[in-house]
DSSP file (Angstrom, degrees, kcal/mol; ACC not computed):
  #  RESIDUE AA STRUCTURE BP1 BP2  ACC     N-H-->O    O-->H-N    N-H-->O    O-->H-N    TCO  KAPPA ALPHA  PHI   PSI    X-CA   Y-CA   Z-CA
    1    1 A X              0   0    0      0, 0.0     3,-0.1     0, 0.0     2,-0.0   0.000 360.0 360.0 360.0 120.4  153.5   32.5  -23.2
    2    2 A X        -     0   0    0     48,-0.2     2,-0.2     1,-0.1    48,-0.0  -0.233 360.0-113.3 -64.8 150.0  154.0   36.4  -21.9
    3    3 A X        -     0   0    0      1,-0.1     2,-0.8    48,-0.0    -1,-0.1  -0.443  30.2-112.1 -87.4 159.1  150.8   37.9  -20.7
    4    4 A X        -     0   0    0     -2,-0.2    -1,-0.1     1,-0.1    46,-0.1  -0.592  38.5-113.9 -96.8 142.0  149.8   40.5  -22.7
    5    5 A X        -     0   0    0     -2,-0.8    -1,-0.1    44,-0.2    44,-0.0  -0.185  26.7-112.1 -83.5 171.3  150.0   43.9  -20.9
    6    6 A X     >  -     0   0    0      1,-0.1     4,-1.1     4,-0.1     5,-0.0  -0.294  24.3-109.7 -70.0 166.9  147.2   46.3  -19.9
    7    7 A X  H  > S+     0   0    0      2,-0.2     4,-2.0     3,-0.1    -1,-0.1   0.787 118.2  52.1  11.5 -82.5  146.2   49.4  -20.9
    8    8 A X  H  > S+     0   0    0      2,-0.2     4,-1.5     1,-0.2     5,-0.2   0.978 112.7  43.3 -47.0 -76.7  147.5   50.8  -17.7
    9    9 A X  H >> S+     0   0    0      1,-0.2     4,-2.7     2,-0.2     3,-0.5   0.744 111.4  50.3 -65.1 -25.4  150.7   49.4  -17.9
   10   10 A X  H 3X S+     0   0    0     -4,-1.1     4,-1.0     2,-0.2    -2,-0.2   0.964 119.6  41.6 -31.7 -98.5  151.5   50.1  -21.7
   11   11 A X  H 3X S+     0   0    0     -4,-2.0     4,-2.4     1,-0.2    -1,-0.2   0.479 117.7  47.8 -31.5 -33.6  150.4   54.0  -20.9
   12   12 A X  H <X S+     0   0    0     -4,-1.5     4,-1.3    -3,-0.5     5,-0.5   0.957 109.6  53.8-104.1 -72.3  152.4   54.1  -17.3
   13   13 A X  H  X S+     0   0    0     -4,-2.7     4,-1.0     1,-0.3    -2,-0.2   0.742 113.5  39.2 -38.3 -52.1  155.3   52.7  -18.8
   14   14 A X  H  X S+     0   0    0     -4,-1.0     4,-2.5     2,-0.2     5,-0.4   0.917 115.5  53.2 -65.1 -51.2  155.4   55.4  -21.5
   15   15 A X  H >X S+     0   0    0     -4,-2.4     4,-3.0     1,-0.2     3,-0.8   0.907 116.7  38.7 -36.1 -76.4  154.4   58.1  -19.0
   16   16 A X  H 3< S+     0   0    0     -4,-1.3    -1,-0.2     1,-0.3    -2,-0.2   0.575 121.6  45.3 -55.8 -22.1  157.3   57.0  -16.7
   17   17 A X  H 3< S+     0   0    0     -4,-1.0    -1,-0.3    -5,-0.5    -3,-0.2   0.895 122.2  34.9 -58.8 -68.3  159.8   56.4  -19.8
   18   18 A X  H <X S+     0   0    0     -4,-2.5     4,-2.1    -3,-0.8    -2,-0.2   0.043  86.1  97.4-127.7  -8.9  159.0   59.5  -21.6
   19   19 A X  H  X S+     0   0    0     -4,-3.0     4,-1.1    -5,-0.4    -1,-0.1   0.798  86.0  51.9   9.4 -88.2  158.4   62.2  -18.9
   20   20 A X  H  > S+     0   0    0     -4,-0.2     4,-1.1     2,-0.2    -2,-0.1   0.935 108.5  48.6  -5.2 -90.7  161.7   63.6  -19.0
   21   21 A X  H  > S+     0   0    0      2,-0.2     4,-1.3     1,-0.2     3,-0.4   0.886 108.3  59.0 -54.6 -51.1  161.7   64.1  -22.7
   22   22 A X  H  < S+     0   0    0     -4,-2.1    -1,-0.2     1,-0.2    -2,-0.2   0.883 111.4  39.5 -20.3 -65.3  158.4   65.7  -22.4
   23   23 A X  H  < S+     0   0    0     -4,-1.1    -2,-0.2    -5,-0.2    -1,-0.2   0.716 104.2  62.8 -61.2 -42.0  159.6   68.1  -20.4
   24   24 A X  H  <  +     0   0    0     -4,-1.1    -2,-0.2    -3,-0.4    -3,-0.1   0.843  64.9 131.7 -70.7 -56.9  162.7   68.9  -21.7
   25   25 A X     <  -     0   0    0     -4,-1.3     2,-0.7     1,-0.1     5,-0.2   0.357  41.9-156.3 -42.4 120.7  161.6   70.2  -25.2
   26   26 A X    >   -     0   0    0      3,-0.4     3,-1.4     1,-0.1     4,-0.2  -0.731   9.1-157.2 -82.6  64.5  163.3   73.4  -25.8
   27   27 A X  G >  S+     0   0    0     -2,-0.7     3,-1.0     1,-0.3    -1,-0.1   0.896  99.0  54.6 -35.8 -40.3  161.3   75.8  -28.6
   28   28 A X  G 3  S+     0   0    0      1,-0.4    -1,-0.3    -3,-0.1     2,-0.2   0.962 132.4   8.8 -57.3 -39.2  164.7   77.5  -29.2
   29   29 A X  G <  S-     0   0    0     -3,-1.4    -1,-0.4     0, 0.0    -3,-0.4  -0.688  84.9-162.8-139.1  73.9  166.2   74.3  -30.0
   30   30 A X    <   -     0   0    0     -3,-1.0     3,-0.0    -4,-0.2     5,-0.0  -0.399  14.7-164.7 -41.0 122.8  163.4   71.2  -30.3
   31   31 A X  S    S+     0   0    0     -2,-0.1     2,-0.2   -10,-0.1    -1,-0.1   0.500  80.3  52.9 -86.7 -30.7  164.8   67.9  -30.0
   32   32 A X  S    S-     0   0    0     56,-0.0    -2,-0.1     3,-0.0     6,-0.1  -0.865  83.7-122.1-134.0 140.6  161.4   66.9  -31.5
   33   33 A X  S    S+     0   0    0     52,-0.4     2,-0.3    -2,-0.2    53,-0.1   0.696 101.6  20.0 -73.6 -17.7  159.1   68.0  -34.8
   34   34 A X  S >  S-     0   0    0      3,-0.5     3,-1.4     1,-0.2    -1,-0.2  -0.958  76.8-129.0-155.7 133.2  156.2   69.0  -32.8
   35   35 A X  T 3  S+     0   0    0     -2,-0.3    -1,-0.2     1,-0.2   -10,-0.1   0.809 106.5  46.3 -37.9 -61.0  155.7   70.1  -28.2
   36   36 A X  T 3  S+     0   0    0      2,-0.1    58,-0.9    58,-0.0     2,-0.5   0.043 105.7  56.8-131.0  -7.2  152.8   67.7  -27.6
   37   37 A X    <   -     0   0    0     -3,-1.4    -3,-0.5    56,-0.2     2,-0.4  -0.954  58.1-172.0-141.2 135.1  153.9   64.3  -29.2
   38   38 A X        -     0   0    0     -2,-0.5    54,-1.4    54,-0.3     2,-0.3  -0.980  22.6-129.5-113.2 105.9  156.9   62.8  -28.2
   39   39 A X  B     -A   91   0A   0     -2,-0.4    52,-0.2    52,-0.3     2,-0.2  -0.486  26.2-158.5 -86.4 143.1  157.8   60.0  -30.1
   40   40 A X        -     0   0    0     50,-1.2     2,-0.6    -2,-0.3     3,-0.1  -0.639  26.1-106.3-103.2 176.8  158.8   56.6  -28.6
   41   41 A X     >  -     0   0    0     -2,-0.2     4,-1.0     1,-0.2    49,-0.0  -0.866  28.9-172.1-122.2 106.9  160.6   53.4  -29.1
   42   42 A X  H  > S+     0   0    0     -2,-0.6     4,-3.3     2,-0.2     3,-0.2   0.934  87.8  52.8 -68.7 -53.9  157.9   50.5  -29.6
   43   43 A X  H  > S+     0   0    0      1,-0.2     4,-2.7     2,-0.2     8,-0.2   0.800 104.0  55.6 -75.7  -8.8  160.3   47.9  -29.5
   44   44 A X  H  > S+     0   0    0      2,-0.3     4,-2.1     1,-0.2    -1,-0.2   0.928 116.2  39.8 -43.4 -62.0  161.8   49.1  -26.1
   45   45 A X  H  X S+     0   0    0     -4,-1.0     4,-1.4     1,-0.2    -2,-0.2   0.849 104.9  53.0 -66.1 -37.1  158.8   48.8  -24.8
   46   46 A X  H ><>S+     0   0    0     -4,-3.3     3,-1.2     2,-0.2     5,-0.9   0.979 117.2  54.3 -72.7 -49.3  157.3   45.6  -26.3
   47   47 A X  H ><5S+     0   0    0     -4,-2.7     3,-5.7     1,-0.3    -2,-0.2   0.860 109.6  55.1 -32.5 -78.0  161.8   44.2  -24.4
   48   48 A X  H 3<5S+     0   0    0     -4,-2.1    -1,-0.3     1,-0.3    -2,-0.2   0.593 113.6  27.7 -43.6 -39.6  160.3   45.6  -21.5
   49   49 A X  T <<5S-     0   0    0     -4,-1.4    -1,-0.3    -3,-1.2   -44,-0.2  -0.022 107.2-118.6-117.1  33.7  156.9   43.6  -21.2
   50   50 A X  T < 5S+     0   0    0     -3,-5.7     2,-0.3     1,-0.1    -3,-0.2   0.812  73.1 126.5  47.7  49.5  158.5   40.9  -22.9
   51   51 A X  S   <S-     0   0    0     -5,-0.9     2,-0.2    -8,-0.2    -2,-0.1  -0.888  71.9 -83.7-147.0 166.6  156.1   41.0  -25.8
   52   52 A X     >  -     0   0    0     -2,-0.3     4,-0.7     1,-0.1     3,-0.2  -0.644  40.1-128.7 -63.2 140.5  156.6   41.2  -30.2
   53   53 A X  H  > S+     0   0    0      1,-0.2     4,-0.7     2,-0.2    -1,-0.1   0.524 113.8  73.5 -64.0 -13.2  156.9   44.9  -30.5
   54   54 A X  H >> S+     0   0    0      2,-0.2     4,-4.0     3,-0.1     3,-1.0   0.953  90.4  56.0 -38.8 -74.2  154.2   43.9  -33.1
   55   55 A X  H 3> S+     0   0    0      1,-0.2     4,-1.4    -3,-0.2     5,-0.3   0.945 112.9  38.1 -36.8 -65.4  151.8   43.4  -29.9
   56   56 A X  H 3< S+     0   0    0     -4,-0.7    -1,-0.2     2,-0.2     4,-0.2   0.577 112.1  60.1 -88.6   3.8  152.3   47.1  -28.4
   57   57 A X  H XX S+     0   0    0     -3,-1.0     4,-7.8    -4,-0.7     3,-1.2   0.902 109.4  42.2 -42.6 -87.1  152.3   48.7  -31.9
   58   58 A X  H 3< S+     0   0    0     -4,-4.0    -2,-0.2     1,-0.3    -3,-0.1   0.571 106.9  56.3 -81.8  15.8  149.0   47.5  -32.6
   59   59 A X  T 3<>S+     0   0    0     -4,-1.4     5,-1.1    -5,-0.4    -1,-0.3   0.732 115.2  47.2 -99.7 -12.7  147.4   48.2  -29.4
   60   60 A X  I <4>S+     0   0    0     -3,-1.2     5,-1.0    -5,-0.3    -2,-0.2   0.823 122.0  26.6 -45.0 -58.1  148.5   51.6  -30.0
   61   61 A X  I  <>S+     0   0    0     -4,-7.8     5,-1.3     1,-0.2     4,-0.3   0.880 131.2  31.9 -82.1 -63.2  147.7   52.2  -33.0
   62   62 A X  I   5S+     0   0    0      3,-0.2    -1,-0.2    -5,-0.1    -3,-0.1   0.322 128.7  31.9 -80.5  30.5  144.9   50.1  -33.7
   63   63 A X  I >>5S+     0   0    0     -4,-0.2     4,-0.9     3,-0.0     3,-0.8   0.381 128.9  25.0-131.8-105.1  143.3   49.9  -30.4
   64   64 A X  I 3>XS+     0   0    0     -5,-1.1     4,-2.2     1,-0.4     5,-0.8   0.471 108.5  63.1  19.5 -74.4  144.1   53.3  -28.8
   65   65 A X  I 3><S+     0   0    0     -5,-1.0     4,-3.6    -4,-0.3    -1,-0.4   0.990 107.8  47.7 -73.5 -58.5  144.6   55.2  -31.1
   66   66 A X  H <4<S+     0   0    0     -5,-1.3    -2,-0.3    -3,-0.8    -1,-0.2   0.770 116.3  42.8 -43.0 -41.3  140.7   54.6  -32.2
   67   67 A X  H  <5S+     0   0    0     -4,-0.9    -1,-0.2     1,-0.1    -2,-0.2   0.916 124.6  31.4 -82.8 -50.4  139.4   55.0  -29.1
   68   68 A X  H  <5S+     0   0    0     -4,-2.2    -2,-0.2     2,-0.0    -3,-0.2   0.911  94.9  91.3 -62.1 -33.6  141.4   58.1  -28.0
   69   69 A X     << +     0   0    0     -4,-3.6     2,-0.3    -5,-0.8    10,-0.2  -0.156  54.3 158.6 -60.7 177.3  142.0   59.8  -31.2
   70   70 A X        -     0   0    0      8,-0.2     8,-1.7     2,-0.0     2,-0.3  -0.907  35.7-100.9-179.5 171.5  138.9   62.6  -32.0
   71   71 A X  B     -C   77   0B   0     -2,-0.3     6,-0.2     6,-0.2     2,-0.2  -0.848  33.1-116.7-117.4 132.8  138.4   65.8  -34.1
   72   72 A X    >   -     0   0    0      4,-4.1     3,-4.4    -2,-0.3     4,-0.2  -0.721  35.0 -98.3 -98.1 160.9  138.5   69.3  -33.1
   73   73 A X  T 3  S+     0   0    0      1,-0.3    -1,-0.0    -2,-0.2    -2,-0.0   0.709 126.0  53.7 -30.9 -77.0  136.0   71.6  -33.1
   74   74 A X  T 3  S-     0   0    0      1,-0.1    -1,-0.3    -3,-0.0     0, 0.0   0.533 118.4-102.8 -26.2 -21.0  137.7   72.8  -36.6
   75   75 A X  S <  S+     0   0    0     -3,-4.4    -2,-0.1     1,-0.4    -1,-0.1   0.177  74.2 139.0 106.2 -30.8  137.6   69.4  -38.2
   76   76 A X        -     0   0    0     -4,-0.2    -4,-4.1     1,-0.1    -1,-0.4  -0.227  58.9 -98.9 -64.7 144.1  141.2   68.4  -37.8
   77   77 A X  B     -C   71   0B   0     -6,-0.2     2,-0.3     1,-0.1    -6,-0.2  -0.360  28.4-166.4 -41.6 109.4  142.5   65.2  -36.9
   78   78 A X        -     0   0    0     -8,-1.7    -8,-0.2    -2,-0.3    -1,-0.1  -0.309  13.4-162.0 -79.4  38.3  143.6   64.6  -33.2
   79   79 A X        -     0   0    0     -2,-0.3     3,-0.2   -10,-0.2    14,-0.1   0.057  17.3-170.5 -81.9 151.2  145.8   61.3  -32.9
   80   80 A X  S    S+     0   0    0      1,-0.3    13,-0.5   -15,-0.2     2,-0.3   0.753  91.1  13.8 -88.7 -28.8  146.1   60.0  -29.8
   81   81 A X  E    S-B   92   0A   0     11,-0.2     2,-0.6   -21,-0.1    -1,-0.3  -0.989  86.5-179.2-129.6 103.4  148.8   57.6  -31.1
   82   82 A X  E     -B   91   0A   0      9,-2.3     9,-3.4    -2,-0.3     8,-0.6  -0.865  29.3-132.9-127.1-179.7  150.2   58.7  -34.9
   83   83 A X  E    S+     0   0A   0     -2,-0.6     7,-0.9     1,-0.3     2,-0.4   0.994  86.9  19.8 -71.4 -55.5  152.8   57.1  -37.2
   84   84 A X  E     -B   89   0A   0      5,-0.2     2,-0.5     6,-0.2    -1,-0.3  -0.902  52.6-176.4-153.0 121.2  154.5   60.0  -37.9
   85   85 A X  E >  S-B   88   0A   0      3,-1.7     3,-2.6    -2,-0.4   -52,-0.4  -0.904  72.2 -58.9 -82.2  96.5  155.2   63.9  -36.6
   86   86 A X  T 3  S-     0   0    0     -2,-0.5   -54,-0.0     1,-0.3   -52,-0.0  -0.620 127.4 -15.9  60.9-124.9  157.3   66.1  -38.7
   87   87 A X  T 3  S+     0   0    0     -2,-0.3     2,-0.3     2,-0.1    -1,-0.3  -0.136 125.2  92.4-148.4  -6.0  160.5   64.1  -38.9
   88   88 A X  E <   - B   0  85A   0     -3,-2.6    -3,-1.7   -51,-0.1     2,-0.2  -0.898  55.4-166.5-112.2 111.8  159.3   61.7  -35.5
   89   89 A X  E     + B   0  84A   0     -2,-0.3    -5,-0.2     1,-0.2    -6,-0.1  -0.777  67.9  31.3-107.4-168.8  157.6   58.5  -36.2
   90   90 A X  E    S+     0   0A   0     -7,-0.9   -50,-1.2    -8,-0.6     2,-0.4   0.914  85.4 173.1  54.5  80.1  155.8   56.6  -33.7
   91   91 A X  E     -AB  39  82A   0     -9,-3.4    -9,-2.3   -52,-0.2     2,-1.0  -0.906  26.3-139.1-123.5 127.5  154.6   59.7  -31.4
   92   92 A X  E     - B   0  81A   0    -54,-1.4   -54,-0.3    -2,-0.4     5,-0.2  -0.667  24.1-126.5 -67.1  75.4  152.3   60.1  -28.3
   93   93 A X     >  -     0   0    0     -2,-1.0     4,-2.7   -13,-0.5   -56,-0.2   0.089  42.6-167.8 -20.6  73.1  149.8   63.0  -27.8
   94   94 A X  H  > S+     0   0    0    -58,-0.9     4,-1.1     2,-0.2     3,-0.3   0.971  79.9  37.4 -42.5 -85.5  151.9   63.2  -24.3
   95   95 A X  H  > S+     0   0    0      1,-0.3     4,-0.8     2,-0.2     5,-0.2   0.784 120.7  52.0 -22.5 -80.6  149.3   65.8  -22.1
   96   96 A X  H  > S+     0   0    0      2,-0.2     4,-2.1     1,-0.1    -1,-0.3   0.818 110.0  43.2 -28.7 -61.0  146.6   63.7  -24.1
   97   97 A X  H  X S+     0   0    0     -4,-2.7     4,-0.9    -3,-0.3     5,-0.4   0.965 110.0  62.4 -68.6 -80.0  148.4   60.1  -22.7
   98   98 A X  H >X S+     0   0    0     -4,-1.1     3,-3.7     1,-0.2     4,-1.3   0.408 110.1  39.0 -10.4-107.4  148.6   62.1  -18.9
   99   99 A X  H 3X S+     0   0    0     -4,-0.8     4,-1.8     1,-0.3     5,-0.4   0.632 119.4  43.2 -45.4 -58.1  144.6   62.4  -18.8
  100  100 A X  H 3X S+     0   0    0     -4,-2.1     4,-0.8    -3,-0.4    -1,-0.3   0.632 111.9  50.6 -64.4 -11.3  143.9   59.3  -20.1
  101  101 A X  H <X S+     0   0    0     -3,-3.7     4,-1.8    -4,-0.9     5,-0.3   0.823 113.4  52.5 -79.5 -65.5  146.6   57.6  -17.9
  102  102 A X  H  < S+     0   0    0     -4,-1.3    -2,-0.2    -5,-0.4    -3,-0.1   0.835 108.8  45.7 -27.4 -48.3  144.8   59.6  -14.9
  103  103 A X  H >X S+     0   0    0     -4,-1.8     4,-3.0     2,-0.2     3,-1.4   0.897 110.5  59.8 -83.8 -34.9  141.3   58.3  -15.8
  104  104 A X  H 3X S+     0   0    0     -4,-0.8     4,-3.1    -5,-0.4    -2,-0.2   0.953 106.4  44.4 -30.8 -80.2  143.1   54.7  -16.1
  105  105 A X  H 3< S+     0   0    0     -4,-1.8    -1,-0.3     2,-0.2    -2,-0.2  -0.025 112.8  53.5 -84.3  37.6  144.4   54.6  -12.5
  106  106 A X  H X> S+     0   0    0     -3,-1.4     3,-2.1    -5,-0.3     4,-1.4   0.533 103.0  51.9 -89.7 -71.4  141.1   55.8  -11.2
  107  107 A X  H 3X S+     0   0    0     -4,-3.0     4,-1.7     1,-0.3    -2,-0.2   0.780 116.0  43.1 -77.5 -44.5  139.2   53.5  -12.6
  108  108 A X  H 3X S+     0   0    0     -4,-3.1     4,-1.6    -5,-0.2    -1,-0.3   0.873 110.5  53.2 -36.0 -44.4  141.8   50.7  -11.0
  109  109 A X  H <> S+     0   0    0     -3,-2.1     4,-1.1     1,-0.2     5,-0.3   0.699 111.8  49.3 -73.7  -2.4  142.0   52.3   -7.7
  110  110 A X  H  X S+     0   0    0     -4,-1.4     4,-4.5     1,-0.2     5,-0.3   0.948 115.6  41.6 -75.2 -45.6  138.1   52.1   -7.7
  111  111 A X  H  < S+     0   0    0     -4,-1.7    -1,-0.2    -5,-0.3    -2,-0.2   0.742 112.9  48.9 -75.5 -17.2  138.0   48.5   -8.7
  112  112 A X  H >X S+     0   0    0     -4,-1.6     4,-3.1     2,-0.1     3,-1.7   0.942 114.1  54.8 -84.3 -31.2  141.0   47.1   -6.3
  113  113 A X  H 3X S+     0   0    0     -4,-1.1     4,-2.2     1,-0.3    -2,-0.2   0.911 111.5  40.1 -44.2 -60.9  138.9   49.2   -3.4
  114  114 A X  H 3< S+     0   0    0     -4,-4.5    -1,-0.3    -5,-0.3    -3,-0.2   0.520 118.4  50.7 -76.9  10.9  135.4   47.5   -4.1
  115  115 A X  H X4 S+     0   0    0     -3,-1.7     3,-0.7    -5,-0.3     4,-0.3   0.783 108.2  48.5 -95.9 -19.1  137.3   44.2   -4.5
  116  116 A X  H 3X S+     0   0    0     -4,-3.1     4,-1.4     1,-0.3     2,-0.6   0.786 115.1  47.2 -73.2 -39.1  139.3   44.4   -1.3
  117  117 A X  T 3< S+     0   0    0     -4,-2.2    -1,-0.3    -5,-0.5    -4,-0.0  -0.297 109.3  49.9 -99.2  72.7  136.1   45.2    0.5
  118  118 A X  T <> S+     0   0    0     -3,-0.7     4,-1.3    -2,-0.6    -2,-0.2  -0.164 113.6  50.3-160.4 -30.8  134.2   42.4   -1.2
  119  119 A X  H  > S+     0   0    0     -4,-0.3     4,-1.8     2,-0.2    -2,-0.2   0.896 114.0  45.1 -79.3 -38.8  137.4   40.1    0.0
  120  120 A X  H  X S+     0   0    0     -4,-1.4     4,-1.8     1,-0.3     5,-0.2   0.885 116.3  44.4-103.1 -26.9  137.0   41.5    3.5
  121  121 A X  H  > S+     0   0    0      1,-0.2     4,-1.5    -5,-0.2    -1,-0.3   0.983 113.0  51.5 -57.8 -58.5  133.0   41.1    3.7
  122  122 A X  H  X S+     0   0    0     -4,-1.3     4,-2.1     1,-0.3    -2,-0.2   0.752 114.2  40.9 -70.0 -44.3  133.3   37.9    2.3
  123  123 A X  H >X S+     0   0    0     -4,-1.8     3,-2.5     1,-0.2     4,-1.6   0.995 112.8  56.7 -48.9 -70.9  136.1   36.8    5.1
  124  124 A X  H 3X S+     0   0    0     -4,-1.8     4,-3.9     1,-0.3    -1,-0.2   0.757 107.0  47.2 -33.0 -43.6  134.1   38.6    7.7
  125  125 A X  H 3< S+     0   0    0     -4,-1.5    -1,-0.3     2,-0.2    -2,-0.2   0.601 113.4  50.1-106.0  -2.7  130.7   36.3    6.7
  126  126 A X  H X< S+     0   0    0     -3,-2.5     3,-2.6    -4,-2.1     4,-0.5   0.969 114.9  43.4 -26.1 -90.7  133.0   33.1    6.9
  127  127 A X  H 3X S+     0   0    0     -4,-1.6     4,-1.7     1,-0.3     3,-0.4   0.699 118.8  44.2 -37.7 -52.9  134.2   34.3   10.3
  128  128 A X  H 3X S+     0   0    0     -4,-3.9     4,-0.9     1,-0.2    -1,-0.3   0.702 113.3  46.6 -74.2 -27.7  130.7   35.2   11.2
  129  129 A X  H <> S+     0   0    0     -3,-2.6     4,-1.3     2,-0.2    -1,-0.2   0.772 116.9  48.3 -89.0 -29.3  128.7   31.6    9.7
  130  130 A X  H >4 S+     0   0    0     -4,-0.5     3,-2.2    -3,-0.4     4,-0.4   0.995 115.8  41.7 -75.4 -57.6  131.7   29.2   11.7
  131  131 A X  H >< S+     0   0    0     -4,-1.7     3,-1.4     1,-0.4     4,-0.3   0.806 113.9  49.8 -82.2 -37.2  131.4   31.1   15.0
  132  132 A X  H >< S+     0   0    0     -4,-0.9     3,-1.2    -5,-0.2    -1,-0.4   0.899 108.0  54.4 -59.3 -45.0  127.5   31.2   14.6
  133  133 A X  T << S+     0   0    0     -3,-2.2    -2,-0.2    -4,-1.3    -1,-0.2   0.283 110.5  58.8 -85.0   5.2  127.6   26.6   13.8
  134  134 A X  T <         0   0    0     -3,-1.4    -1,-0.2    -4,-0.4    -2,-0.2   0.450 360.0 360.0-129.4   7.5  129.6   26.7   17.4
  135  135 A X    <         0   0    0     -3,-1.2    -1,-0.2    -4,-0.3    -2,-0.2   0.580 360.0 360.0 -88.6 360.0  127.2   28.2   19.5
């Protein structure tokens, strides 16, 4: 049974994917219905992490997109994740996915740091209880 992927990697995957295309977008000549969501290929991604394109769908939409989407000041609809942009379905509030990708891998580098020093105390108070039982 494939593990189901993170957050992290879901978001990273699209960053790294979908970059490019981000970038690229052309006002004269738009490739894409709208600058700021850039639609992607669910089932690419669900190949990629070995999963039903079902699986990264609905942690998009129905995961994601509920916590990340919001309303602006104005009242309008924000999706973080929507079905469909102009002529684009499946599309990513890119800039939107960036910050939230950002806050992602903080909140990982925080957590492998205190577990790595939690590993190294822990070694440390081994090392420190044998060598104490041989005096």
């Amino acid at each position: 049974m494939p593990r189901t992927p993170t957050d992290l990697q879901i978001l990273d995957r699209i960053y790294e994917r979908y970059y490019a295309a981000f970038t690229a977008f052309d006002e004269g000549k738009p490739q894409r219905s709208a600058r700021i969501y850039v639609p992607i290929d669910v089932a690419e991604l669900a190949t990629h992490f070995g999963v039903d394109a079902d699986i990264i769908f609905g942690r998009l939409y129905y995961h994601l997109e509920k916590k990340h989407g919001y309303k602006a000041s104005d009242g309008a609809d924000v999706p973080f994740f929507a079905l469909r942009v102009g002529g684009d379905a499946h599309c990513v509030n890119f800039p939107y996915l960036a910050s939230v990708l950002a806050d992602l891998r903080s909140g990982d580098r925080k957590y492998r740091l205190a577990t790595g020093m939690a590993v190294v105390s822990f070694v440390i108070s081994v090392f420190n209880f044998f060598v104490a039982r041989m005096r």
